[in-house]
C-alpha positions in Angstrom: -18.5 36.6 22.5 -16.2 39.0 24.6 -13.8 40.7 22.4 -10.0 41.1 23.6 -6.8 42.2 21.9 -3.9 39.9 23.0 -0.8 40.0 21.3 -0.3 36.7 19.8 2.5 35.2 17.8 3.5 33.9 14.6 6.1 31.4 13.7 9.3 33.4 11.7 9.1 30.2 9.3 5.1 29.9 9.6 4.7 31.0 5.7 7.3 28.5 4.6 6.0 25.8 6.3 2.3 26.4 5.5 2.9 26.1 1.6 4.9 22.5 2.6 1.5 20.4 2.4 2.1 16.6 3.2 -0.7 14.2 2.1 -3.2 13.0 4.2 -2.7 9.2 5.5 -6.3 8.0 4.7 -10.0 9.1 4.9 -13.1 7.2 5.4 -16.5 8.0 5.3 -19.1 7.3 8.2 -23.0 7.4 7.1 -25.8 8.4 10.5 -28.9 6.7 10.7 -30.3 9.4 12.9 -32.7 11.5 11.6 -31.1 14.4 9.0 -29.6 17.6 10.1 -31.9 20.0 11.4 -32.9 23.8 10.8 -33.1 22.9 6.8 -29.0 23.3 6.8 -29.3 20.4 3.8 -25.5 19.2 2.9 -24.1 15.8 1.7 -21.5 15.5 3.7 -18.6 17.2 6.0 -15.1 16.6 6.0 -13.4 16.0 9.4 -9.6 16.3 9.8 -7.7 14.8 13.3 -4.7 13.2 14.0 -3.9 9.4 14.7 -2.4 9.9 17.8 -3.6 10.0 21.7 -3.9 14.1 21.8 -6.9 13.5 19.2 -8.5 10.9 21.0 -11.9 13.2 20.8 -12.2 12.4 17.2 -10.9 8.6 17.7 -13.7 7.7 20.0 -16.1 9.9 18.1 -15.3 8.3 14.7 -15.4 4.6 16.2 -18.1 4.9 18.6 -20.5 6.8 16.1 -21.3 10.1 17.9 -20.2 12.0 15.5 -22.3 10.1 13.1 -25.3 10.4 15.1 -25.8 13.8 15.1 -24.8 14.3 11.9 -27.7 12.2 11.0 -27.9 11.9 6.9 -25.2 14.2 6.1 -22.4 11.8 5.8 -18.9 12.4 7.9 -15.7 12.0 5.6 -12.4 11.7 7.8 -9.1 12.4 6.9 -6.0 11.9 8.7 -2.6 13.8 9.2 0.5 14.1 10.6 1.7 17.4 10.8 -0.3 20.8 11.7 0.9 22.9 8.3 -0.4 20.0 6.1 -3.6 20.4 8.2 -3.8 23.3 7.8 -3.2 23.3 4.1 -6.2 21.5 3.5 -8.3 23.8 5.4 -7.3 26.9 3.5 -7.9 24.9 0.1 -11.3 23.8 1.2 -10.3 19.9 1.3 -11.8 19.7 5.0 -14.2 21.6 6.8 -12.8 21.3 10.3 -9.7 19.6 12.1 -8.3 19.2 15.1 -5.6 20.8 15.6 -2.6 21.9 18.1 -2.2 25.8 19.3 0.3 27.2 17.1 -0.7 25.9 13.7 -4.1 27.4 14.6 -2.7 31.0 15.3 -0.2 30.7 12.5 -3.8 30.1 9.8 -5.7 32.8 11.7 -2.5 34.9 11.2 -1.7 34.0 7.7 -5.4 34.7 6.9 -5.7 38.0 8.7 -8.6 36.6 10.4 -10.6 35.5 7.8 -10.1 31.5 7.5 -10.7 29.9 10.7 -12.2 30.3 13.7 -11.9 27.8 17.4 -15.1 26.3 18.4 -13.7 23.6 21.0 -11.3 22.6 23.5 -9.9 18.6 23.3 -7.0 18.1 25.2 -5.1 19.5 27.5 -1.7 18.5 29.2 0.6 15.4 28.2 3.8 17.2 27.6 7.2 16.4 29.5 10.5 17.1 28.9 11.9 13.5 29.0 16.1 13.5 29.7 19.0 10.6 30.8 18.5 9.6 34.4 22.0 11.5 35.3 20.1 15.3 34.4 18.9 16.1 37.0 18.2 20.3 36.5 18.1 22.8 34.5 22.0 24.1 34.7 22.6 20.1 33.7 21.6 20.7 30.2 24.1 22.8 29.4 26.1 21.4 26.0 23.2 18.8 25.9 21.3 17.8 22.7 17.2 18.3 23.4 14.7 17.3 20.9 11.5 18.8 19.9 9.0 17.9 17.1 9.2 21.0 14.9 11.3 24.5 15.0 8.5 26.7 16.2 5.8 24.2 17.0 3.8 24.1 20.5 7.0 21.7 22.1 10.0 23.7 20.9 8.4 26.8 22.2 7.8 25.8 25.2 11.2 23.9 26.1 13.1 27.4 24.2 11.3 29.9 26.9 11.8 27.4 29.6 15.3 27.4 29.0 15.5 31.2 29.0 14.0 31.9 31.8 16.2 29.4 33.5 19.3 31.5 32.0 20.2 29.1 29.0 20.7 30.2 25.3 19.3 28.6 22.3 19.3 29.6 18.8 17.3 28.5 15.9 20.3 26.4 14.1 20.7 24.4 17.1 23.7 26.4 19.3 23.6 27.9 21.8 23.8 26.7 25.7 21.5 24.0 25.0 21.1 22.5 21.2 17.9 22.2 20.6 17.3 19.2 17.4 14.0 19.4 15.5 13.1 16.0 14.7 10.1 13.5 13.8 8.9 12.6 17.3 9.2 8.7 15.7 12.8 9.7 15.0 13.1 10.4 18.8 12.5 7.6 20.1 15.2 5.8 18.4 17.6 9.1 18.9 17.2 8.8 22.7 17.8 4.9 22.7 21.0 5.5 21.4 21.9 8.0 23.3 22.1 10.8 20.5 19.8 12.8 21.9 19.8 13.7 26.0 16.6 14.2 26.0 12.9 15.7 24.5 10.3 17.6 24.7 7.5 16.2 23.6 3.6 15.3 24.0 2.2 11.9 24.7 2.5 8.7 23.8 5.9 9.8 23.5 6.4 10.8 26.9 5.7 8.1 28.1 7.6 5.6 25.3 11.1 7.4 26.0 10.3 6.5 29.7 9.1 3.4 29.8 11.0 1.8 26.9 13.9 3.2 27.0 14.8 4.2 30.7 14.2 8.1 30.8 13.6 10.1 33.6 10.7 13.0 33.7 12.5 16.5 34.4 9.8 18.9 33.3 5.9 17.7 33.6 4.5 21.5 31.4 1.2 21.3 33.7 3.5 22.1 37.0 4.1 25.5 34.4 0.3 26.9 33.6 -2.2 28.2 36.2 -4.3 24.9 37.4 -1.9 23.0 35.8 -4.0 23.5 32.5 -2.8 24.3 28.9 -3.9 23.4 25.5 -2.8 21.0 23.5 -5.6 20.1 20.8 -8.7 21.7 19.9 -11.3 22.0 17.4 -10.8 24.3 14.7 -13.6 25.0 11.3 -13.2 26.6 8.4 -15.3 30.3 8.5 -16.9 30.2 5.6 -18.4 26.5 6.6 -19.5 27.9 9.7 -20.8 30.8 8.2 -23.1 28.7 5.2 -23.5 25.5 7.6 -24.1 25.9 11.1 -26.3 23.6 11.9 -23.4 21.2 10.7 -21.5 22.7 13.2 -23.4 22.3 16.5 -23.9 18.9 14.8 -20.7 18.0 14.9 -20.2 20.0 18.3 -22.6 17.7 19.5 -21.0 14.4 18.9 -17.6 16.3 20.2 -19.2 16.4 23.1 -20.4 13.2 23.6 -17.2 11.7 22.7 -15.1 14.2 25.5 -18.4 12.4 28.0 -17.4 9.3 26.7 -13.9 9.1 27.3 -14.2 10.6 31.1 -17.0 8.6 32.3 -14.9 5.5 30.6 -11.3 6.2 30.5 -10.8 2.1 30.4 -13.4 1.5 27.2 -12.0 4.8 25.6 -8.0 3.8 25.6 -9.3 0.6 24.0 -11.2 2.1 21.4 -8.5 4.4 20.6 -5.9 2.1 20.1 -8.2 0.3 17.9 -8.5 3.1 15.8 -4.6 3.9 15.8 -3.7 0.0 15.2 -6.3 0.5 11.9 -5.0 4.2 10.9 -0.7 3.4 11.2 -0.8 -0.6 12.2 1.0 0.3 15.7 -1.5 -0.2 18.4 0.4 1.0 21.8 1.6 -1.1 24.4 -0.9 -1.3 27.3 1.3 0.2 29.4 2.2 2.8 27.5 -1.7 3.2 26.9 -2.5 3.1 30.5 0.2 6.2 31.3 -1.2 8.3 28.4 -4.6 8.2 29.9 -3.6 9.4 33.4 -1.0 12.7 32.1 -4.0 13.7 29.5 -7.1 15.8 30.4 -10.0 15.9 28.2 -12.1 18.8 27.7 -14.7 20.8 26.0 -12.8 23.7 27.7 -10.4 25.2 25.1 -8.6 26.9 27.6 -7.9 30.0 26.4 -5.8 31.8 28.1 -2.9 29.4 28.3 -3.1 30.0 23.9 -2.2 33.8 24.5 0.2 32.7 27.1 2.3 30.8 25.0 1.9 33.1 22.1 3.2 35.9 24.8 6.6 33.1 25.3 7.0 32.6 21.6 7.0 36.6 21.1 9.5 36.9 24.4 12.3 34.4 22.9 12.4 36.1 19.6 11.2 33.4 17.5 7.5 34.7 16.6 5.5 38.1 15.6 2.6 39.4 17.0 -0.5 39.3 16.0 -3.9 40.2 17.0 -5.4 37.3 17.6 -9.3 39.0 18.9 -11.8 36.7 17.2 -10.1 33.8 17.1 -12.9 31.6 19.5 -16.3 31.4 18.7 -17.7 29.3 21.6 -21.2 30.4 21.2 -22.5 26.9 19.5 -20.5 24.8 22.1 -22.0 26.9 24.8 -25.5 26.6 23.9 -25.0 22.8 23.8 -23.7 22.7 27.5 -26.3 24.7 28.3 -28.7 22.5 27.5 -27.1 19.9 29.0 -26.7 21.9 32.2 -22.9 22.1 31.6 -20.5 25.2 32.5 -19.9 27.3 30.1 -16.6 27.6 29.0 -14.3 31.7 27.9 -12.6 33.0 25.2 -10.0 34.4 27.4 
């Protein structure tokens, strides 16, 4: 793996919220009926961590449709579920889970808190599905002005973006919500209802949310983030695993690499048969399957990919670190694609960078 020193970025309230660890919403346990993992790497089980929401629709399709479980073969796939990247991460640095999926920043905030040491990136997942979402009447930038914006989380992926947006458009923010612009941290659930109301003028936010303030409750797409990355590409999940797993288990590893794989395969040579299967999976995991339209939007504004896209990760570290609200950090090391390679390889697939 090429080595590179990037300077990187570290949420100001990245410690704090790291210690804040919110239970997981449920785990289940898959057993393979393929033969056992190979290369004598002998282990009972692995423990799988995702989200139940569209961004993590790599896991969904690979829990439901098996891969996962196939190449696992006897070693037995536990899943858990969460609903915020610090409880994620949590888990990982207490050894409850093996490997998640996981957005940007919570990833370089573990690599960060760890020096280095707990986790490393071995996939990309998803890439695009974030819009800043306003009233029909906004219409630009300069409209914003004494407006209240949403975003999921003070220093997550969202709020970073929309903050150096702002600046660069010549609007002030500040972390207690003044500013040109006040920017209101809230549950992306709690947005919906805020925009309805009309307490909120708009959001920035990923899918399905996008397109819920949109087609439920009349908003109007000001900002779609892809128009903002080279080749309209940026990350917005990928696969993160524990080192020390890695390090004792990797046959595990390209084991579960492999039915990563075949899910991202799945999902693009069946867009149709994947949206159903994931909202299956999200009407068992929170009881709120999606409205097919809504469904049918999320799968055309979200790209799935193998491709972890890693230079749109140093990019918005480089924003985070321009607007004040994050440290460096040296983030060289952070990807180890060399298991994913080798099984693209063999499949006569492009390789994909660490940079």
């Amino acid at each position: 793996m090429n080595a590179r020193r990037v300077r990187g970025v570290v949420a100001a309230l990245a410690a704090l919220a790291l210690t804040t660890l919110a239970s997981a919403c449920g785990g289940t346990e898959t057993t393979g009926t393929a033969a056992s993992s190979a290369g004598g790497d002998e282990l009972a089980e692995v423990r799988l961590g995702y989200f139940p929401n569209i961004t993590h629709s790599t896991a969904l399709v690979g829990v439901e449709k098996g891969f996962f479980a196939k190449h696992l073969g006897d070693t037995k796939l536990k899943t858990s579920t969460f609903n915020a990247g610090p409880a994620a991460i949590e888990a990982v640095f207490s050894g409850a889970i093996d490997a998640t999926y996981i957005g940007p920043n919570p990833a370089i905030n573990a690599w960060a808190k760890s020096k280095g040491k707990a986790i490393k990136i071995i996939a990309g997942s998803a890439s695009g599905g974030v819009y800043l979402v306003v009233k029909p009447e906004i219409n630009s930038a300069e409209d914003l002005r004494g407006k209240k914006i949403a975003t999921p989380q003070l220093g997550n992926t969202q709020d970073v973006a929309l903050r150096y947006w702002l600046q660069e458009k010549g609007l002030k923010t500040d972390t207690k919500g003044g500013g040109d612009v006040n920017i209101v941290p809230q549950e992306n659930s709690q947005t919906l209802q805020t925009f309805a109301t009309g307490d909120i003028d708009g959001a920035w936010v990923p899918e399905p949310f996008a397109s819920r303030l949109v087609l439920e409750s009349k908003g109007k797409i000001l900002v779609d983030e892809r128009d903002l990355w080279p080749n309209k590409q940026f990350v917005i999940t990928h696969l993160i695993v524990r080192q020390e797993f890695a390090a004792q288990h990797p046959e595990t590893v390209k084991h579960l690499l492999e039915g990563h794989v075949e899910a991202n395969a799945a999902i693009n040579a069946d867009p149709a048969d994947a949206a159903k299967t994931v909202n299956s999976a999200l009407e068992k995991l929170t009881g709120k399957p999606l409205k097919q339209e809504v469904l049918d939007s999320v799968f055309k504004n979200v790209t799935f990919t193998n491709d972890p896209i890693a230079s749109s990760l140093v990019g918005s570290a480089d924003h985070a670190v321009k607007i004040g609200l994050l440290q460096p950090v040296d983030l060289n090391g952070i990807y180890d694609l060399n298991p994913l390679n080798e099984i693209l390889k063999a499949k006569g697939e492009t390789a994909v960078a660490d940079k």
